[in-house]
C-alpha positions as CSV (number, residue, x, y, z in Angstrom):
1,X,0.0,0.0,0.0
2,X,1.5,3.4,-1.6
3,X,-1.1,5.8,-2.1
4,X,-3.7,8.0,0.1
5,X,-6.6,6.4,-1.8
6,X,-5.4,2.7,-1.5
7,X,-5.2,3.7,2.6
8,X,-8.9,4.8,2.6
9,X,-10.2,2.5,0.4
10,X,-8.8,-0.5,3.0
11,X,-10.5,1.2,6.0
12,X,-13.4,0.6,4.9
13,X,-13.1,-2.5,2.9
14,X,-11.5,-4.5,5.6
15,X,-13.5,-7.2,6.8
16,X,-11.4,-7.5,10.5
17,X,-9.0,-6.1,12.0
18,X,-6.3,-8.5,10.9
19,X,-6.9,-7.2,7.2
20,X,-7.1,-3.5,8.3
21,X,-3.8,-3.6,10.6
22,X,-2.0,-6.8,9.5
23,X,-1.3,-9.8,11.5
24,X,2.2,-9.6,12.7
25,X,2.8,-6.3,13.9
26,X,-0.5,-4.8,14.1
27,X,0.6,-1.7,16.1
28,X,2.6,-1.2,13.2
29,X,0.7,-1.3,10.9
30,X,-1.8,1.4,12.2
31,X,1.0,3.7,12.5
32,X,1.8,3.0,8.9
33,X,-2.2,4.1,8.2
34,X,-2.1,6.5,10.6
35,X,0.6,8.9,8.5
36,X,-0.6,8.3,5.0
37,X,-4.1,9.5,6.5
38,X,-3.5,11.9,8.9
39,X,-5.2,15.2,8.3
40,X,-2.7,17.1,8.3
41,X,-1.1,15.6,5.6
42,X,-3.6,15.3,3.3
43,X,-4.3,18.3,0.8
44,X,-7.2,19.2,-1.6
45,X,-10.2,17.2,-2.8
46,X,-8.7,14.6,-0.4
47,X,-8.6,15.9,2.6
48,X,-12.4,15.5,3.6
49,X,-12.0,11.5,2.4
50,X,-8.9,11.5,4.4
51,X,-10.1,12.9,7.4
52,X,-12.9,10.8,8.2
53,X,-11.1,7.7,7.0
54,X,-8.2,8.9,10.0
55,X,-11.2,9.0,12.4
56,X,-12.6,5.9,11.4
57,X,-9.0,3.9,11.5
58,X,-8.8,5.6,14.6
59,X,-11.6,4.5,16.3
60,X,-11.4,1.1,15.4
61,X,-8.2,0.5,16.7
62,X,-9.7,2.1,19.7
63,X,-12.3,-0.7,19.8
64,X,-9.5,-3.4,18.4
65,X,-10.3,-6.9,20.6
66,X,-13.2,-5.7,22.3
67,X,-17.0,-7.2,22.8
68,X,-19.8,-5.6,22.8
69,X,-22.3,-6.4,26.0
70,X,-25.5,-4.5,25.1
71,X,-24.6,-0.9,24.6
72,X,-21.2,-1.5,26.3
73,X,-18.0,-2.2,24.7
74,X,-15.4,-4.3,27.0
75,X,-11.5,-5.1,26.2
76,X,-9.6,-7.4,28.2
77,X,-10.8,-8.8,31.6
78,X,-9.8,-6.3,34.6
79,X,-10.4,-8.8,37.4
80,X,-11.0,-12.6,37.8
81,X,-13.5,-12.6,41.3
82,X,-14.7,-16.1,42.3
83,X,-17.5,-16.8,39.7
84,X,-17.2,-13.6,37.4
85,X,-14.9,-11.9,35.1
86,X,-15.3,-8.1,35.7
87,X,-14.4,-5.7,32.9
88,X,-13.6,-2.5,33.1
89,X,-15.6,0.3,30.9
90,X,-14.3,3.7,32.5
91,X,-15.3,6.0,34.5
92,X,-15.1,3.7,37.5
93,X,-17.6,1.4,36.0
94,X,-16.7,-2.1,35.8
95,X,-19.2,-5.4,34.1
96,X,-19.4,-7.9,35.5
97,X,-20.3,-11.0,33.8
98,X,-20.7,-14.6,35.8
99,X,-18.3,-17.6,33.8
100,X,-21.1,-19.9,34.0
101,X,-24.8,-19.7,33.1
102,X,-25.2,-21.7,36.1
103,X,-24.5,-18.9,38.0
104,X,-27.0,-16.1,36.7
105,X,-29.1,-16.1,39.6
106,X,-26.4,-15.1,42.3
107,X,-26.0,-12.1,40.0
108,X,-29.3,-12.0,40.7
109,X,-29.0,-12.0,43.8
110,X,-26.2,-9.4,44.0
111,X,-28.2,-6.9,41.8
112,X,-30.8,-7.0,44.3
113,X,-28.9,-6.8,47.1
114,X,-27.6,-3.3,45.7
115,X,-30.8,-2.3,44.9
116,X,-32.3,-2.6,48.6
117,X,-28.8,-0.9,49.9
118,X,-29.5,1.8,47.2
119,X,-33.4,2.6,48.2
120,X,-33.2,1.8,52.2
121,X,-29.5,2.6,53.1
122,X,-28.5,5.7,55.0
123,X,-26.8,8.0,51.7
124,X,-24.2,8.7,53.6
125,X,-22.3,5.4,53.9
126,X,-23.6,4.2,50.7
127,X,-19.7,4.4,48.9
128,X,-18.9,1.9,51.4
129,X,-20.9,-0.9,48.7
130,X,-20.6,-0.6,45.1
131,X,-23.3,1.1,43.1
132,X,-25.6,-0.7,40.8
133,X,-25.5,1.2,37.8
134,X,-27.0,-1.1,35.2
135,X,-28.6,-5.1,35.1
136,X,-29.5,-6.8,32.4
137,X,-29.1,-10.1,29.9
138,X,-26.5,-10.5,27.6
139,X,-27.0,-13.6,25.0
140,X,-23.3,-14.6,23.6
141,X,-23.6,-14.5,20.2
142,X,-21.0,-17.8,19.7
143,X,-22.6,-20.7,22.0
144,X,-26.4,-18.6,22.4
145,X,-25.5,-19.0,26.3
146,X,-27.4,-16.3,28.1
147,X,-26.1,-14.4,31.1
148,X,-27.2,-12.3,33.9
149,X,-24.6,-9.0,34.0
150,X,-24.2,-6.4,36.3
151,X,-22.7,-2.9,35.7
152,X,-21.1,-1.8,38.9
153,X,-19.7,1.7,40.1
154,X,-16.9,2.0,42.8
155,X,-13.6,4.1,43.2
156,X,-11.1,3.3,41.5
157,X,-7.4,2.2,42.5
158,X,-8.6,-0.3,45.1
159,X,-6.5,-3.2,46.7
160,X,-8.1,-6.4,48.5
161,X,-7.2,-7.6,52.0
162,X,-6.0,-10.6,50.7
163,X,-3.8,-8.3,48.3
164,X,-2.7,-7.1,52.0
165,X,-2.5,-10.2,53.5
166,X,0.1,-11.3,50.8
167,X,1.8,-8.1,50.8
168,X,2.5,-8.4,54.5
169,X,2.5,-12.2,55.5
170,X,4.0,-11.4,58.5
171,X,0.9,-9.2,59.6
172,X,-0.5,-5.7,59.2
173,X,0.3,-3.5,61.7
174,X,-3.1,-3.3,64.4
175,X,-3.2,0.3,64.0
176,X,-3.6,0.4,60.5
177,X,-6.2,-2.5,60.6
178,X,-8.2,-0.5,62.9
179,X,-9.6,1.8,60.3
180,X,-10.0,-0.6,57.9
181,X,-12.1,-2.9,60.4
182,X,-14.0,0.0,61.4
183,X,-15.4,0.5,57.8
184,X,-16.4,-2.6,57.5
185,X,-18.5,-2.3,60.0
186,X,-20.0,1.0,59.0
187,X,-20.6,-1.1,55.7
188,X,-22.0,-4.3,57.5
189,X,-24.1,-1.7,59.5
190,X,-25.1,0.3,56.4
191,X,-26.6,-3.2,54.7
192,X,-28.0,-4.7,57.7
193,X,-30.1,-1.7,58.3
194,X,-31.5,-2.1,54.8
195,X,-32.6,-5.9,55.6
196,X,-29.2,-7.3,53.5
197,X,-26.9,-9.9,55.1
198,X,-23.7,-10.0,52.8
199,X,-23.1,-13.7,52.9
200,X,-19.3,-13.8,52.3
201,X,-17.2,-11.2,54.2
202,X,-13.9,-12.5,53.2
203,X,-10.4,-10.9,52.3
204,X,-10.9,-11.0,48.4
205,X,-13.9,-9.1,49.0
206,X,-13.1,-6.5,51.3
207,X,-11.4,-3.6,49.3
208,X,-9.4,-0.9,50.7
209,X,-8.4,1.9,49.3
210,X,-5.2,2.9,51.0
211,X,-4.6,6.8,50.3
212,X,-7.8,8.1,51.9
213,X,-8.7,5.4,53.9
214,X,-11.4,4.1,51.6
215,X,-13.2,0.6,52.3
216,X,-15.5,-0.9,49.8
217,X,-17.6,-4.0,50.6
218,X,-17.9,-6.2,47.1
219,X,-19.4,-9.0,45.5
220,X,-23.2,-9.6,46.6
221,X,-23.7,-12.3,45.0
222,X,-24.0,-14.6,48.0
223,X,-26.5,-11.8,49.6
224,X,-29.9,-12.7,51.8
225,X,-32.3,-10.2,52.0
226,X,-34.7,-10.3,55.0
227,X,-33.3,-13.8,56.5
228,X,-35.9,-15.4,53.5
229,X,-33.1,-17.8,52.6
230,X,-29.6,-19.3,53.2
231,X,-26.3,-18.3,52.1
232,X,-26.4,-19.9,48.5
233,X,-22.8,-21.2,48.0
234,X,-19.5,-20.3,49.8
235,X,-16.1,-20.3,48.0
236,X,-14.3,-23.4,48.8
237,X,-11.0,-22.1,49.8
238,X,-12.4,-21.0,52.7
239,X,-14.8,-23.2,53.5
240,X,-13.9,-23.0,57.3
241,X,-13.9,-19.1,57.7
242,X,-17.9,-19.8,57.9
243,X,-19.5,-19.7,60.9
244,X,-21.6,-22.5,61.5
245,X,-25.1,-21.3,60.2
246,X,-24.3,-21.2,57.0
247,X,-22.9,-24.9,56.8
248,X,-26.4,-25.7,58.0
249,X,-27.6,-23.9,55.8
250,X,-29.8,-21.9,58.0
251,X,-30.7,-18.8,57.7
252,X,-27.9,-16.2,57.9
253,X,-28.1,-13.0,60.5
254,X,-26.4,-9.8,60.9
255,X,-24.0,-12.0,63.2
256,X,-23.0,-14.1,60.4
257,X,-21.2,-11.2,58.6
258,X,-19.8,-10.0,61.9
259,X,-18.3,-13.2,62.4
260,X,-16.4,-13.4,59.2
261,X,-15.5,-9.7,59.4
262,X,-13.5,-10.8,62.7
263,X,-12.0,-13.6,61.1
264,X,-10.5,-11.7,58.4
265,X,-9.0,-8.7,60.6
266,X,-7.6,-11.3,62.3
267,X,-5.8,-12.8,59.0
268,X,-4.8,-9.2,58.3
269,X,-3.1,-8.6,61.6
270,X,-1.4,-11.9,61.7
271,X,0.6,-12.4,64.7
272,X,1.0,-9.0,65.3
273,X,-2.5,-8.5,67.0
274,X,-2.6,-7.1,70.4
275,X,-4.4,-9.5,72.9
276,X,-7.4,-6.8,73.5
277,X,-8.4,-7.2,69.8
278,X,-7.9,-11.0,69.7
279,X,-10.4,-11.1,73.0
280,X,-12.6,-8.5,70.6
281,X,-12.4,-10.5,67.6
282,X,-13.1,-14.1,70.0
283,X,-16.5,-12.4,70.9
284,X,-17.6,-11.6,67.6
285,X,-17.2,-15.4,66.4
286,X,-18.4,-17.5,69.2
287,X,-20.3,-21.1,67.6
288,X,-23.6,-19.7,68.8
289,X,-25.5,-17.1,66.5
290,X,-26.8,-15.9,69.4
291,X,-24.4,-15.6,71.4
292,X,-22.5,-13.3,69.0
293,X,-23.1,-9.6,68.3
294,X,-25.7,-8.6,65.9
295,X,-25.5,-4.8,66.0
296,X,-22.8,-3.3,63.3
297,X,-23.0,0.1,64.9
298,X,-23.3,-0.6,68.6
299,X,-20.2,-3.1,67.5
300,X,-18.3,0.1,66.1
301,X,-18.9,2.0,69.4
302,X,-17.1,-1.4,71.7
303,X,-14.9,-1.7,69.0
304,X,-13.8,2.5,69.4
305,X,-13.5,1.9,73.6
306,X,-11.0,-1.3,72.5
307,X,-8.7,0.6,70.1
308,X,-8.6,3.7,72.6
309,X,-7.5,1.5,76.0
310,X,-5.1,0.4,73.1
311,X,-3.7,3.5,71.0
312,X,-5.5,6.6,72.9
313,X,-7.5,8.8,70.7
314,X,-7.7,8.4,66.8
315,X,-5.4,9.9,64.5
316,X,-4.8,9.5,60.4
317,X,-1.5,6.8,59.6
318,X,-0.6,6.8,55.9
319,X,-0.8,3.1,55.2
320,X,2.4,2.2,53.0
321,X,1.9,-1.0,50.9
C-alpha cells in the first residue's frame, strides 16, 4: 500500500482487523495508516475523504479486541473474582459477567442486594458498597448462552485484603487494621439496616483503598435479603472461615457477617494482634448465633473503647503497601 486512496479504500473495505492492521505487527501497521491518513497531511479534494477515513481507523483501533455487551464495549478482563470476570468500561464502572450460566441467579442476587442498599440505606455510607448502575441479559452471540450481567460503580485504584494479606505475611500493623475494620462495620451496619446480610465477608472481598482510607464491601452475589433464605454457595477455599449457620444452611443473621469480618482482621493482623483485639475478635465469632453480636453500629462504638484503651485517641496513619 503506496497511495492515500489505497489507505482509505482499506478502511473501509476491511472485513477484520487483521486485514485493516495486519497480523504480525498490528501496532505497526496502524501507524503505517495513521501517517498516509492523517489530516494534516492530506491536501485538496482529499482531505475531507482522508479525514474521516483517520477517524474511522482511529476508532477502530480504539475498539480493536473488544465485545460488545449490550450498549457496552469491553476489552480485556480487569479482574477474575470467584465466579465472574469483571471488565472494566471507564469511569469507574466495571461489568461484570458470571463464567457460567449456572450462576445467573447469584448475580441475581447481588443486583438486588444493591438495589435494597441503594433505596433503604443511610446516603451517607452508601460508597462503602458498590453502586448498581445497570442489570441486564446478555445472549453470547457464539454458543447462544445467556447471562445475567451487572454494571457496577466504585472508586477506582482499590486493593483487597488478601492483596494485604500477601503483601504483609507477617501481619498488618493493628493500627492500621483499625480503620479498615472499622469501615467494614460502617458497611456491614449500612446493609443490615436495609434488611441485606452479605453472605461472604472475606479478604478478596473486602477492598481498601489505601490513600484516603477508603473501604469498599464487594461482590453480593452470595446476599440474603430479609433472612428469607440461606447463604447460597461459599467459596471453597475457605470453606472454614464460615460460621456455622451457614454450613447448615440456616438462615444467615447480621452476626453471620460480623463473624467473618472478625475472622478476616484477624488474618490481616497476623501475629502481630494485640491480645485486646484478639479477645474483641473471639466475641464476635463465638459457635452460637446468638451468642454473637448482631448490631454493626453498637459493635463500632465497643470496637472504638477497644482501640482507645489500646492506642488513645484516633489519628490518620498513611498506610504504605
Amino acid at each position: 500500500m503506496t497511495t492515500l486512496d489505497d489507505a482509505i479504500r482499506l478502511v473501509y473495505a476491511a472485513n477484520n482487523d487483521e486485514e485493516l492492521f495486519g497480523s504480525t505487527d498490528p501496532h505497526r501497521g496502524y501507524l503505517r495508516l495513521a501517517a498516509l491518513l492523517h489530516p494534516d497531511r492530506a491536501a485538496g479534494p482529499a482531505k475531507a475523504a482522508a479525514t474521516d477515513a483517520f477517524v474511522a481507523l482511529t476508532n477502530r483501533w480504539r475498539a480493536r479486541g473488544t465485545v460488545l455487551f449490550g450498549r457496552y464495549r469491553v476489552g480485556g478482563v480487569a479482574h477474575t473474582g470467584d465466579l465472574a470476570n469483571l471488565y472494566a468500561i471507564g469511569r469507574g464502572l466495571f461489568l461484570k459477567q458470571p463464567r457460567q450460566p449456572a450462576n445467573n441467579d447469584l448475580m441475581e442476587r447481588e443486583a438486588a442486594a444493591l438495589r435494597r442498599i441503594a433505596t433503604a440505606g443511610d446516603p451517607r455510607y452508601l460508597p462503602y458498597v458498590p453502586r448498581l448502575v445497570d442489570t441486564f441479559r446478555h445472549r453470547d452471540p457464539g454458543s447462544g448462552a445467556e447471562r445475567r450481567v451487572n454494571v457496577l460503580g466504585s472508586v477506582p485504584h482499590l486493593c483487597s485484603v488478601a492483596d494485604l494479606i500477601r503483601m504483609r505475611p507477617d501481619g498488618l500493623d493493628p493500627r492500621d487494621a483499625a480503620w479498615i475494620w472499622r469501615r467494614l462495620l460502617v458497611a456491614l451496619g449500612l446493609a443490615h439496616r436495609a434488611g441485606v446480610v452479605h453472605g461472604a465477608v472475606l479478604p478478596e472481598h473486602i477492598l481498601v483503598e489505601t490513600t484516603e482510607h477508603g473501604v469498599v464491601l464487594v461482590d453480593w452475589c452470595y446476599s440474603v435479603i430479609d433472612r428469607l433464605d440461606h447463604v447460597p454457595a461459599m467459596v471453597p477455599r475457605y470453606a472454614d472461615w464460615y460460621p456455622p449457620e451457614v454450613h447448615k444452611r440456616q438462615a444467615p443473621s447480621p452476626g453471620t457477617d460480623i463473624a467473618m469480618a472478625a475472622r478476616s482482621m484477624t488474618a490481616l493482623m497476623g501475629e502481630r494482634a494485640p491480645a485486646a483485639l484478639l479477645a474483641f475478635a473471639s466475641g464476635c465469632t463465638l459457635p452460637s448465633p446468638q451468642s454473637r453480636p448482631d448490631d454493626a453500629w453498637q459493635l463500632l462504638a465497643e470496637l472504638d473503647d477497644v482501640l482507645e484503651r489500646l492506642y488513645g485517641a484516633r489519628k490518620f496513619r498513611p498506610l504504605e503497601v
